[in-house]
C-alpha positions as CSV (number, residue, x, y, z in Angstrom):
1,X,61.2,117.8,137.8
2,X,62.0,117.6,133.9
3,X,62.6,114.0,133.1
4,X,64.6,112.8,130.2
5,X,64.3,109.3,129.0
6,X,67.7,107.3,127.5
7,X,66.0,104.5,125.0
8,X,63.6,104.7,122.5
9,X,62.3,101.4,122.5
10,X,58.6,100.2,123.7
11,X,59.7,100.5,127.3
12,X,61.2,103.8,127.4
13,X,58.6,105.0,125.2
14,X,55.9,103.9,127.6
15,X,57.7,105.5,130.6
16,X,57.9,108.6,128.7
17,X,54.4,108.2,128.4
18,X,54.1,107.8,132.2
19,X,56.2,111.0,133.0
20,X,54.0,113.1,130.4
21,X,50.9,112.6,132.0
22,X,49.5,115.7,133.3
23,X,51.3,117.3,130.4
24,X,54.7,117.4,132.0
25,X,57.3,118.2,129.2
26,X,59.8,114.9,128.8
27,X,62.6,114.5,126.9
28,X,63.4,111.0,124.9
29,X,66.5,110.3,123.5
30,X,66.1,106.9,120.5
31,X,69.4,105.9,119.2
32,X,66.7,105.0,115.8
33,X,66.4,108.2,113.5
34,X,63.0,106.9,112.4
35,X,61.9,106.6,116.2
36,X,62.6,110.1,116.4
37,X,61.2,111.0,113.3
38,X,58.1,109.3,114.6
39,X,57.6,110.5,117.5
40,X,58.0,113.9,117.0
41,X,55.9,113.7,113.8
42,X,53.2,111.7,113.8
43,X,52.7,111.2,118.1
44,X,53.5,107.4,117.6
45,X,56.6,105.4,117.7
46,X,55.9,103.1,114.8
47,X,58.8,101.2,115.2
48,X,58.3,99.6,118.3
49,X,55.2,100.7,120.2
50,X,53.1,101.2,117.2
51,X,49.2,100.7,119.4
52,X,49.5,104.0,121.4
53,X,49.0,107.8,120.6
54,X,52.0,109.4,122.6
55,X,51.1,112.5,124.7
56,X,52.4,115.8,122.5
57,X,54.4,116.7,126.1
58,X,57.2,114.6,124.8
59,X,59.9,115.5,122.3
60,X,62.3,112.9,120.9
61,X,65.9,113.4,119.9
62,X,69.0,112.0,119.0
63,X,71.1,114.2,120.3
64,X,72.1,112.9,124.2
65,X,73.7,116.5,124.8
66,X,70.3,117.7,125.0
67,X,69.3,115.3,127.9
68,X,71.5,118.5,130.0
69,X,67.8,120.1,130.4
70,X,66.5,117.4,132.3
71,X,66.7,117.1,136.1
72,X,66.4,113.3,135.9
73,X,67.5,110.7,134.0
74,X,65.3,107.1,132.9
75,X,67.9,104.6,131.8
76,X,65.9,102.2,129.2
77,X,68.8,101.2,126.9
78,X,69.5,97.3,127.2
79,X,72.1,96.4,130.1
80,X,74.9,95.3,127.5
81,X,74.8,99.2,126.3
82,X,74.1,100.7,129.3
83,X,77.7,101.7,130.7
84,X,78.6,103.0,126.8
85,X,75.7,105.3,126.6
86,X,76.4,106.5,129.9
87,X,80.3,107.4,129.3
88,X,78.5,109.9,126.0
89,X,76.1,112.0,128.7
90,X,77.2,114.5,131.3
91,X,75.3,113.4,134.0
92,X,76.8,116.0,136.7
93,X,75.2,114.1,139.7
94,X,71.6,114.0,138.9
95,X,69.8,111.1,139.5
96,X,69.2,108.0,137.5
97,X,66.2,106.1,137.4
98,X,67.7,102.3,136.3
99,X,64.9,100.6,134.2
100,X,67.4,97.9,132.5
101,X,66.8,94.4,133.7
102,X,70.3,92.0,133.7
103,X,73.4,91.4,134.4
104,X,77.1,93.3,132.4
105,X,78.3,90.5,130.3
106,X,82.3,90.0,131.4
107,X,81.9,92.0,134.3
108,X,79.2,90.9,136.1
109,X,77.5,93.9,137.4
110,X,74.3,95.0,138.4
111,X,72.6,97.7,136.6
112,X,73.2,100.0,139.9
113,X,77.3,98.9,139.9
114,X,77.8,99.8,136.1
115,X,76.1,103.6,136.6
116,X,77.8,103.9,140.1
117,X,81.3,103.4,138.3
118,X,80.1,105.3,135.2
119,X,78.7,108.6,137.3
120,X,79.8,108.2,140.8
121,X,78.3,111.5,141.9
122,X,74.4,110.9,141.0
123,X,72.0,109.1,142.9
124,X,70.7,105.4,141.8
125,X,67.4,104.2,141.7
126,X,65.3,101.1,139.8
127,X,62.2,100.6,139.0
128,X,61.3,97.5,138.1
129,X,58.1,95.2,138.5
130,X,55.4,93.5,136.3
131,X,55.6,95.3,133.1
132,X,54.1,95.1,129.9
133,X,54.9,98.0,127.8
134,X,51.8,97.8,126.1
135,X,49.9,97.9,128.6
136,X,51.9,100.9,130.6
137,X,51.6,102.8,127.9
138,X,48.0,102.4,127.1
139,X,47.3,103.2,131.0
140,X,46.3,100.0,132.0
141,X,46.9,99.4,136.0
142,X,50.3,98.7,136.9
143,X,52.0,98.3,139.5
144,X,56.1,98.8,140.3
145,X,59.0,98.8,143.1
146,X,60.6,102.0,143.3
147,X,63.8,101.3,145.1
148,X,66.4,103.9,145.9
149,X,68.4,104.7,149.2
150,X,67.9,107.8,149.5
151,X,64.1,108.3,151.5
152,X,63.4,111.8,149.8
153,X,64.2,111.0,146.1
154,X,62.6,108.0,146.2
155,X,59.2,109.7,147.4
156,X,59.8,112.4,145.2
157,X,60.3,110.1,142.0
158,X,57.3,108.2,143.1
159,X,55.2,111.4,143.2
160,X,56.5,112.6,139.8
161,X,56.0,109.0,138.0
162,X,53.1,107.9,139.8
163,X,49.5,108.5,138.4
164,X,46.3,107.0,138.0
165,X,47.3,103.7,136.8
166,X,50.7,103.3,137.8
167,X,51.0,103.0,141.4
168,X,55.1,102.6,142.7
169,X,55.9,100.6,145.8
170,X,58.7,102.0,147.7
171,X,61.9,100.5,148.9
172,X,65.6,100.5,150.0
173,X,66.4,97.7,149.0
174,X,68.1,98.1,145.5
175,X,70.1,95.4,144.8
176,X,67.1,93.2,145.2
177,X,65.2,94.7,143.2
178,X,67.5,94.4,140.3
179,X,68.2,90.6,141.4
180,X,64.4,89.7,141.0
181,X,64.3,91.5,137.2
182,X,67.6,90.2,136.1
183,X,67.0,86.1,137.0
184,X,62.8,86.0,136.1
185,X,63.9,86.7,132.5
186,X,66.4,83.6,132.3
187,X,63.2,82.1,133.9
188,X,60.9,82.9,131.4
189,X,63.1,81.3,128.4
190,X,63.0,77.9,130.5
191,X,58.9,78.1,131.4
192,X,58.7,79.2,127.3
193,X,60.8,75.9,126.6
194,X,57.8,74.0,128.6
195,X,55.0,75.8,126.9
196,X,56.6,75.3,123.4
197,X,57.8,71.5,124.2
198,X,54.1,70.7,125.4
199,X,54.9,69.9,128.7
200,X,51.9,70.9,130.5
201,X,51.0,73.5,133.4
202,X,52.2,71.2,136.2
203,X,55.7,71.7,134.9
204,X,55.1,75.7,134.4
205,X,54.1,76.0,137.6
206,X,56.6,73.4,139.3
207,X,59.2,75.1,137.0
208,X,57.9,78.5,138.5
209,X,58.2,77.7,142.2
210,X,61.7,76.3,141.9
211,X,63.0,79.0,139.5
212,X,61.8,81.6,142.4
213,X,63.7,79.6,145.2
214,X,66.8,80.0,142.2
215,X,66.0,83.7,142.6
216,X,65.9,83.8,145.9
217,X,69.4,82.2,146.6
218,X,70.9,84.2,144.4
219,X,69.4,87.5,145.4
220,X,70.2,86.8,148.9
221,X,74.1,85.8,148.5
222,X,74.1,88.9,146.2
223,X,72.8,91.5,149.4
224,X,69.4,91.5,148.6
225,X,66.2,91.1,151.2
226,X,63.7,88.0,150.4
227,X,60.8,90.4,151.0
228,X,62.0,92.4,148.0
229,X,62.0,89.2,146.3
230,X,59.1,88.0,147.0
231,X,57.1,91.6,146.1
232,X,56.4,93.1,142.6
233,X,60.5,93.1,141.3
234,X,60.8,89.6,141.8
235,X,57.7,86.9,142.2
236,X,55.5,89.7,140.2
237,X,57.5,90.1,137.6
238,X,58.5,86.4,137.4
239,X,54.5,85.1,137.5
240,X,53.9,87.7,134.2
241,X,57.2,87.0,132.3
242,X,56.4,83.4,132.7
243,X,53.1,83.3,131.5
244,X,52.6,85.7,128.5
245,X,54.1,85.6,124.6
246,X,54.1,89.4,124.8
247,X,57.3,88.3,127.0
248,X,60.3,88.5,124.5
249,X,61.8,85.5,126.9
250,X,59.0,83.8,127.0
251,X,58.4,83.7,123.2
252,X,62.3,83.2,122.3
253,X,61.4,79.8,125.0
254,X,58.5,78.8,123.0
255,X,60.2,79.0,119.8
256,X,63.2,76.6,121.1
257,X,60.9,74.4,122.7
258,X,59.5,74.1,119.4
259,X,62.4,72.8,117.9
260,X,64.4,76.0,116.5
261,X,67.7,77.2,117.4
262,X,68.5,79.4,119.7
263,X,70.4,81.0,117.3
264,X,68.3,81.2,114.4
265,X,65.6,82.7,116.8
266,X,67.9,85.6,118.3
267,X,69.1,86.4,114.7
268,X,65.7,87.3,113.5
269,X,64.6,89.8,116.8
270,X,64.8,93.7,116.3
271,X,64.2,93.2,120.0
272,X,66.4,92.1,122.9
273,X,65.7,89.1,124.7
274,X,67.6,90.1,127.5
275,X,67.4,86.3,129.5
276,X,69.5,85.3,126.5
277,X,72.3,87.6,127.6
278,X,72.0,87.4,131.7
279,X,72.0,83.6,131.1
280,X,75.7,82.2,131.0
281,X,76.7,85.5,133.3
282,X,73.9,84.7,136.1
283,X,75.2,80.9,135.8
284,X,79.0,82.2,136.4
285,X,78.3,84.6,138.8
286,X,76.1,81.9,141.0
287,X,79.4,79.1,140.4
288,X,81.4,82.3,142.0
289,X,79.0,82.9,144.7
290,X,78.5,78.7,145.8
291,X,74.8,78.9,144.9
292,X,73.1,76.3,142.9
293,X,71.1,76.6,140.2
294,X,69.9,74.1,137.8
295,X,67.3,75.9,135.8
296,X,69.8,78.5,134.9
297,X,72.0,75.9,134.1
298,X,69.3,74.0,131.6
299,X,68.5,77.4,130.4
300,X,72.2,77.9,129.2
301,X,73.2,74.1,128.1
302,X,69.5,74.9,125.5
303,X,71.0,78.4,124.1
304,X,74.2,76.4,123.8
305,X,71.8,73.8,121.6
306,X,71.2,71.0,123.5
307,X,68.2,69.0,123.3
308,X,65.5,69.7,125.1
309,X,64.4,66.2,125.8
310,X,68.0,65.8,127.2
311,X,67.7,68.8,129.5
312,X,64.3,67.5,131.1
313,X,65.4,64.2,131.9
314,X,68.5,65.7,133.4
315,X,66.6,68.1,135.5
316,X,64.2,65.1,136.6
317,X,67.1,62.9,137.8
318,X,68.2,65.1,139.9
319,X,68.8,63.7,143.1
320,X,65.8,63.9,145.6
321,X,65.9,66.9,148.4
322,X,64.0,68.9,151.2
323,X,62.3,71.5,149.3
324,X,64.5,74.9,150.1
């Protein structure tokens, strides 16, 4: 199985470094003429995952015509971009291997609803989990959810991207495992905010536990399971995002905890702090759904620019309740 990879940035670069282990030729499309140039040049992609020697298995391009040689498809462009890059390929019904985390501005969709409307014949799968691409790429142990509804492709995408250190858990269960990576990152601006405002660990970890019941409301009145949500897609990856500067979230969090705009910090990112994005649509799809949740809220009344002294005491007034 020939994998192609959509996205040149540290993520996709690190799962093209998963799917050339073994020296398995794979095919990565970066939007970034110097990614290319990079890659295919000097084995690194100095740009945005400048610590690891990439495997000489993978070829970089710009061209997304030549993704037609590959028999599956890694989508690793940001959500926002995601259904425009996908009306430029001809997919003709392979599968797609969703590695976006969020939710469509405007339209609210899911990852897996934006490539169902955009190729209606291929197969959907996501992997998502606890993931540093750092540390993926370097071949540090890692551990993912697989999800995908179809029993052979998943097992045969877990055989193909699996390897010594990176070891797929498989499920069914795909809207909940894109529920769990879309709402941790909202959750990792708010537990930044408390590292970056001095607030303590007490409120990280109290900020934690009720952020995950946030998740799990939300992931359940969206369709998906609370054992998906509790597993590596959703409690894993919310434990690591909310923990770590190497979390784009996280570290956007810190720095408006510390005082800066939200603005001023998203202005100066070559990255994507996806949270930022999912924010005011997770807040408006919960409203549409009936299903509270106050850290999102606090999380979009900051970005807006309120205070952050204002937003704690709101949170903390909140009216006492059986812990659900």
């Amino acid at each position: 199985m020939k994998i192609g990879v959509i996205g040149g940035g540290a993520w996709g670069t690190a799962l093209a470094q998963v799917a050339a282990q073994g020296g398995e030729p794979v095919l990565l499309w970066a939007r970034e003429a110097p990614v290319v140039a990079s890659i295919n040049a000097d084995r690194v992609n100095a740009m945005f995952l400048d610590r690891v020697r990439l495997s000489a298995a993978i070829r970089a391009t710009e061209d997304l015509g030549d993704l037609a040689a590959c028999d599956a498809l890694l989508v690793v462009v940001p959500t926002q971009h995601v259904a425009g890059v996908l009306a430029q390929i001809e997919v003709a019904g392979r599968p797609l291997v969703l590695c976006a985390k969020g939710i469509e501005a405007g339209t609210q969709r899911l990852v897996s609803e934006i490539a169902a409307d955009a190729c209606p014949d291929s197969p959907i799968a996501v992997l998502s989990g606890p993931t540093f691409a750092h540390e993926v790429a370097a071949g540090k142990p890692t551990a993912v959810t697989l999800a995908c509804g179809d029993k052979a492709l998943r097992e045969a995408l877990a055989d193909r991207l699996s390897g010594p250190a990176l070891r797929p858990y498989l499920s069914d269960d795909v809207i909940g495992a894109e529920i769990g990576g879309a709402v941790k990152n909202v959750l990792a601006i708010a537990c930044g905010v408390v590292e970056g405002a001095g607030l303590g660990l007490n409120a990280r970890a109290a900020l934690i536990a009720r952020g995950f019941a946030e998740m799990t409301r939300f992931g359940l009145a969206r369709g998906g399971r609370a054992e998906t949500l509790a597993g590596l897609s959703g409690l894993g990856d919310l434990v690591l995002t909310c923990s770590s500067t190497n979390s784009r979230n996280f570290s956007l969090g810190v720095g408006i905890g510390s005082g800066r705009s939200a603005a001023d910090l998203l202005a100066d990112r070559r990255t994507v702090a996806e949270g930022a994005f999912t924010a005011p649509v997770l807040r408006a799809a919960a409203a549409a759904a009936g299903v509270d949740m106050p850290v999102t809220e606090a999380v979009c009344a900051l970005l807006e620019g309120a205070h952050v002294t204002a937003i704690v005491e709101r949170l903390l007034a909140r009216p006492l309740k059986v812990e659900a």
